[in-house]
Structure formats: structure tokens, C-alpha cells
N, C-alpha and C positions, 0 to 999 in steps of 0.2 A: 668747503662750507662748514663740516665740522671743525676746524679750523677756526673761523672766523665766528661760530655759536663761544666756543671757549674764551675765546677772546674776550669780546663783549661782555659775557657774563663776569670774567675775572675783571675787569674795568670797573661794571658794577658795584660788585662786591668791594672792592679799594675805595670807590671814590665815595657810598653812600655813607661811609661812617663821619667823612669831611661836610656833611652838607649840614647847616645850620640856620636856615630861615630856609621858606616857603619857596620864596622865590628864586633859590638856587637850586630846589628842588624840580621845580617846574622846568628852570631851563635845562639843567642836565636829564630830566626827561623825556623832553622833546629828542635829544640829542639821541636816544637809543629806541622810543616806543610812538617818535611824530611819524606825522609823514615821512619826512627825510631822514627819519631816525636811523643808526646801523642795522639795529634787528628788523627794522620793515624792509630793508633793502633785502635780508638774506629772506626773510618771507617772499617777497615778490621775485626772489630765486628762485623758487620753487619750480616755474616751470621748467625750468632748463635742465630740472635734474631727470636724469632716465626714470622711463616708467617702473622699475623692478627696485628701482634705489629708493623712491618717492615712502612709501610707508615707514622706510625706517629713518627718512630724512625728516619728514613728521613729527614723527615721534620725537627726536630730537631738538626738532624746533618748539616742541611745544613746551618739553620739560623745562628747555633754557626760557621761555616765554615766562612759564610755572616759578620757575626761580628768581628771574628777575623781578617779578609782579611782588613778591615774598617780601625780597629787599625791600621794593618802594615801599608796600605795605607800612616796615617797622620804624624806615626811615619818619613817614606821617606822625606815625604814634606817638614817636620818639620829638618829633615839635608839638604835637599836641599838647603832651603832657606839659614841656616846656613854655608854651604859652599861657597852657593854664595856671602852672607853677607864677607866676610874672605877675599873672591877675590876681593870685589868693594874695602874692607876697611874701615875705621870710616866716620862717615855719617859727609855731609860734611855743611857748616854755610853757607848757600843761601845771607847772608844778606853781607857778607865782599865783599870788593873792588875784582874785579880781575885784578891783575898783568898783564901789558905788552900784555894786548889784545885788540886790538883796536874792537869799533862797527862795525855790519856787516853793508852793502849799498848796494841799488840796485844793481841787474847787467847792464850793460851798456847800453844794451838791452832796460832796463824798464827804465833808465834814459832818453835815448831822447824818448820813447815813451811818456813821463810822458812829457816832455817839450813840445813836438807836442800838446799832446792834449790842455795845457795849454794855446799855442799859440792861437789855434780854438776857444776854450771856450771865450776867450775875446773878442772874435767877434761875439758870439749866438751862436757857433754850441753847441750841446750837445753830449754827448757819448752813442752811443747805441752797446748793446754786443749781439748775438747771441751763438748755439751752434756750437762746430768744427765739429761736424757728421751734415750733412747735405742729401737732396735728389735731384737728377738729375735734376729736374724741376726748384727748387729755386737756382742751380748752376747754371743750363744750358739756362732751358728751359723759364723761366720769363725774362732770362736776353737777348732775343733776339739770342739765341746761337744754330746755326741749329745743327741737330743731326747728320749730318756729319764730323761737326766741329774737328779736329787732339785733342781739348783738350779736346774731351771727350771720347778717345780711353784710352783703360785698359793698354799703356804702358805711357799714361800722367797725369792717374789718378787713387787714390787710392779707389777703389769700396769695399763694404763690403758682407759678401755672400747674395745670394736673400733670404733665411729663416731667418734673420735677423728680427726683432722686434723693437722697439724704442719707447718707453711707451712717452717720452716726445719733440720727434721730430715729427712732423705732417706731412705726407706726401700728395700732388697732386691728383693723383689716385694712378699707382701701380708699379711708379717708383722704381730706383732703391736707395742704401744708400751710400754714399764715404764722403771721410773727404772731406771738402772746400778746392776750390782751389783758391778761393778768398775770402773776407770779402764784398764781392756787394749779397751776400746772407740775411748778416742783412741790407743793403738797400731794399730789395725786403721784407722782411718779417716787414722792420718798415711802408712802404710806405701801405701795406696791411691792418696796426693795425691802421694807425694813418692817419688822413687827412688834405690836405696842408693847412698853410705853414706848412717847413718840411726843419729844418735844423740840419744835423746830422754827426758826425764822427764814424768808426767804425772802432776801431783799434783790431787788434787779431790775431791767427794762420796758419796759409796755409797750405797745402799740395800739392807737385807736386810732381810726377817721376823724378827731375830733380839728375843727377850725382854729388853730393860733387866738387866741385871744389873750386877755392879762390873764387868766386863771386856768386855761387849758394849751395843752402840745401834743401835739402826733405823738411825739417820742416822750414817755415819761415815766420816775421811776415812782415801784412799790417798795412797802415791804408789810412781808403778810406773817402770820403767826396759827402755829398747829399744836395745840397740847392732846394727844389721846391716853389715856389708863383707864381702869374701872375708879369707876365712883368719879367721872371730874363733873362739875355742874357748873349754875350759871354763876353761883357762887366765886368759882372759883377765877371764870371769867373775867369778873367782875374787880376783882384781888389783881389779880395781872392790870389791867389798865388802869386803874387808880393806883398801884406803883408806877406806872409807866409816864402817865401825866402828871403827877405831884413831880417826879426824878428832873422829868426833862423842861416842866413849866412851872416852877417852885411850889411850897411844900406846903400853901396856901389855896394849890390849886380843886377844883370839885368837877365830879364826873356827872352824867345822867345817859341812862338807855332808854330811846323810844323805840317802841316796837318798828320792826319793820317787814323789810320779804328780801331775800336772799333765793334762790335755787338750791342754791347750797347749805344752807342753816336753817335751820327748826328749830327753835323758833329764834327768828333774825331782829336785831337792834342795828339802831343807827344811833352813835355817842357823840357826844356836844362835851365841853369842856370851858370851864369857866373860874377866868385868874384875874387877882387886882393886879398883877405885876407884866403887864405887856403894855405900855403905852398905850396910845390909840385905842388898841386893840382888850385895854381891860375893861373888867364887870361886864360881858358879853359873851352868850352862847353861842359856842363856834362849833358848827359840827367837823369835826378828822374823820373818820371812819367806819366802814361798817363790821360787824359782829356778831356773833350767834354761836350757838351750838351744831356742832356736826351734823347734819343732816342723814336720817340711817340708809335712807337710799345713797349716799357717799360712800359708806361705809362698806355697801352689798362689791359696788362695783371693786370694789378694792379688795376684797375678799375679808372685811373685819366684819367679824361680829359684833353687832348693834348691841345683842341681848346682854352683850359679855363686859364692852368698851363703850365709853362716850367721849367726848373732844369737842374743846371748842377751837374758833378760826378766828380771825379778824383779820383787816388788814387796811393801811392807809397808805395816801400819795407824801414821799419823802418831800417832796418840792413843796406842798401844802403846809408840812409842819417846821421846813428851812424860810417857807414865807413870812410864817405867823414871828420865828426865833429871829431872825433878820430882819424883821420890817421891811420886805419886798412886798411891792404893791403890784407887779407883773411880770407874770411866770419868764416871759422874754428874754427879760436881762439874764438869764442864767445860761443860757445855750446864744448871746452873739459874741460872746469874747472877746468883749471888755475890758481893757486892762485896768481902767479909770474904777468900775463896778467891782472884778474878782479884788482889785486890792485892798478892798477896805475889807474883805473878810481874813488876812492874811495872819 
């Protein structure tokens, strides 16, 4: 019987490297592991062998079983690949020209994100990123945002379950985990790391409960702005965004602040902006954003001194001011991937 294990397996080993389509794998298959195969016959030897021989006859049969199964194995693989190779076709020369296909480009999206930041940057701000998982405390609770507050209810905000973990997001004490609903979370966790001055832009992701419509999305992005030193005012505010909409909506363009209410700024504006050079869209007050000054309870949680520093904040929807520069009439088209819509911004 040892005998006839070495046999077989050396048959095997010889014939598997000759076999080239499926179906001669199958039949010489059969021929060693069917029914009537060689090595089922010596399996169904088995009984015959003395009881004291049988464990080591086993063992034997199983390695030869082990080895055989090995071959078939790489044989498969080995038409695998070649079938697949068949289907892609001849390998193709990375180095020639491609015909008739233009490079890919931003999406629209990242184009005036890319321009915003650029605008900031030439005036000191720097870009600071955080992560989109964030925890209650740094959404809500840092940022002046009582717990009553409507936007921290489970149908305005996307929560994650409480047995949740988060090896590289740091939490408070034993709040809870949701995606950000704003980007004023990486101001709370820059103003914690780093001490004033403190001038910063913090463009990124959102998340809110809000319904699909033309002007709203679940997923959308901000970008928000943080100046702290001693002596900044609203003044100074006010300088930053009148460069910022003259830059980016020509140099004709004019600002205005209405009061407004923030949690987070004392005392909070909401700014409108108004240009003859946007089609449709000219001699009309458009509001982008809201604004204000640091709020000194902001400041406490973070450990700045109010008496010492003040800062202001604002922040708008990048999609809202990619609307108004594009002439998109609904947020939609930017996230179904479109080749017809991203090309014309190309």
C-alpha cells in the first residue's frame, strides 16, 4: 500500500503540470480522487490493513491525500489566472499616448474649496483639519451649546451607538459619538492644542439630518475661520470678509452684518453680500454665512483668557458659494456623478 500511495502521488505530480483546460483537469481527477479513483481504492483499503499498522497506514494516506489536493489546488490557480489573462487580453504598453481622453480635475466641490483656502492663506490664516467622527462635548458642549439645544436631538444629528470605541478620537468624559455637524470642532480642539495668536481656517465634512432638497444634503461641506490675539474686534472681522467677498465675487462686491444669535459668538451676525457681476443672481442680498465674535464662555472652556484675548469666528457652506460661482440651481447635481454636469467645470 505504501507502494502504491508513492505511485500515485508521483503520477500526480508528472501529469499536473501537462493539464491545460478545466476539463482535463476534471477528468484526470476523477481518475485519482472519484469514486473509482486510484487513491479511493487504497482508502477503501483500509480495512484490510492489521489493526497495529492502521495509524501509521493513516497517516500516510492522509499526507499523500494532503499533497495530492496541493497539486490540484495550483493546477486550478494556474487556469484561473489563464482564463482570466484571455478575458483582459494582451498586456497592454503603459508608456503610449492615450487617445481622445482628456485629464481628470477636481470636482467643483474641491475647486472652490481650494480657491477659499487659498484666498485665507494670503492673509495668515493656516488650515487646520480634524476628524468627521467626533464627541458631544467638542460639537456641542465646548461650543457654548446647552443640552436642550433642537441640534442636538437624534432627528438633527447623526449619533453612533453608546458601545462604540474610538482608538483615535479623544473623548471629554463619557459623552456620546456622532459625525460633526459642523467644522467649529476643529476650532475647539486647535484652540486646546495651541496657544494665541491663533489664526486658522477649517474646511471639511458635515453631517445633519437635513432632507435632500435643491439647497440642502445630509453630507456637506464647511469651511469656518478662527482669529484669536489681544485687541481683535469687530472691526477687524469685518476687514477679513470684505477681502474675502470683493477676492472671490469681484471688486465691486459690498458686505452687510445683521445682528444675529450664535451659542457661540457674542455678539453673532449673519452677512449678506451683494454684487452686479453674477448673472441672475446680481444686485441681490444673498446671505453666506454666520459671524461674530468669540464668545468668553468659548474661551473659559478652552482655558483662554477672555480678559486677556478676544477672536472672532465665522463660517459658511462651500457648496452654497460653489452655487452662487457656478450657477448651480441644485445642491444635487454635485454628489450624483455626472460626467455630462462635472465636465463643464473642467
Amino acid at each position: 500500500m505504501h507502494e502504491e500511495l508513492n505511485i500515485i502521488l508521483t503520477g500526480v505530480r508528472e501529469h499536473c503540470p501537462e493539464i491545460s483546460t478545466r476539463a482535463e483537469f476534471e477528468s484526470f481527477k476523477a481518475t485519482i480522487s472519484g469514486p473509482n479513483g486510484s487513491l479511493t481504492k487504497v482508502m477503501k483499503g483500509m480495512g484490510k490493513v492489521a489493526k497495529e499498522d492502521k495509524p501509521a497506514m493513516g497517516k500516510l494516506i492522509n499526507d499523500t491525500k494532503a499533497a495530492v489536493i496541493t497539486e490540484f489546488d495550483a493546477v486550478l490557480e494556474r487556469l484561473e489566472r489563464a482564463d482570466l489573462a484571455s478575458k483582459i487580453g494582451p498586456p497592454i504598453d503603459p508608456t503610449l499616448p492615450v487617445p481622445d481622453c482628456r485629464r481628470g480635475t477636481l470636482h467643483p466641490i474641491s475647486q472652490v474649496r481650494e480657491e477659499m483656502v487659498d484666498l485665507f492663506r494670503r492673509i495668515g490664516f493656516s488650515v487646520a483639519e480634524a476628524t468627521e467622527l467626533e464627541t458631544e462635548h467638542y460639537c456641542f458642549d465646548a461650543l457654548n451649546i446647552p443640552s436642550d439645544h433642537p441640534a442636538r436631538d437624534m432627528q438633527d444629528s447623526y449619533y453612533l451607538p453608546d458601545q462604540l470605541t474610538v482608538s483615535n478620537v479623544s473623548k471629554h468624559s463619557d459623552e456620546k459619538y456622532l459625525l460633526r455637524t459642523h467644522t467649529s470642532t476643529v476650532q475647539i480642539r486647535t484652540m486646546l492644542n495651541e496657544k494665541p495668536p491663533i489664526r486658522i481656517v477649517a474646511p471639511g465634512r458635515c453631517f445633519r439630518r437635513d432632507t435632500p432638497d435643491a439647497t440642502h444634503s445630509a453630507n456637506f461641506h464647511q469651511i469656518e475661520g478662527l482669529y484669536i490675539n489681544k485687541g481683535v474686534t469687530i472691526l477687524d472681522l469685518k476687514a477679513t470678509l470684505d477681502y474675502f467677498v470683493k477676492s472671490i465675487f469681484g471688486p465691486k462686491a459690498k458686505t452687510r452684518l445683521r445682528p444675529s444669535f450664535f451659542p457661540f459668538t457674542e455678539p453673532s451676525f449673519e452677512m449678506d453680500f451683494f454684487s452686479p457681476d453674477l448673472g441672475k443672481l446680481s444686485n441681490k442680498w444673498l446671505e453666506i454665512m454666520g459671524c461674530g465674535m468669540v464668545d468668553p464662555e468659548v474661551f473659559k472652556f478652552v482655558g483662554i483668557d477672555p480678559e486677556v484675548y478676544t477672536g472672532y469666528a465665522f463660517g459658511m457652506g462651500i457648496e452654497r458659494i460653489a452655487m452662487i460661482l457656478q450657477g448651480v440651481d441644485d445642491i444635487r447635481y454635485y454628489y450624483q456623478n455626472d460626467l455630462r454636469f462635472l465636465k463643464q467645470f473642467a
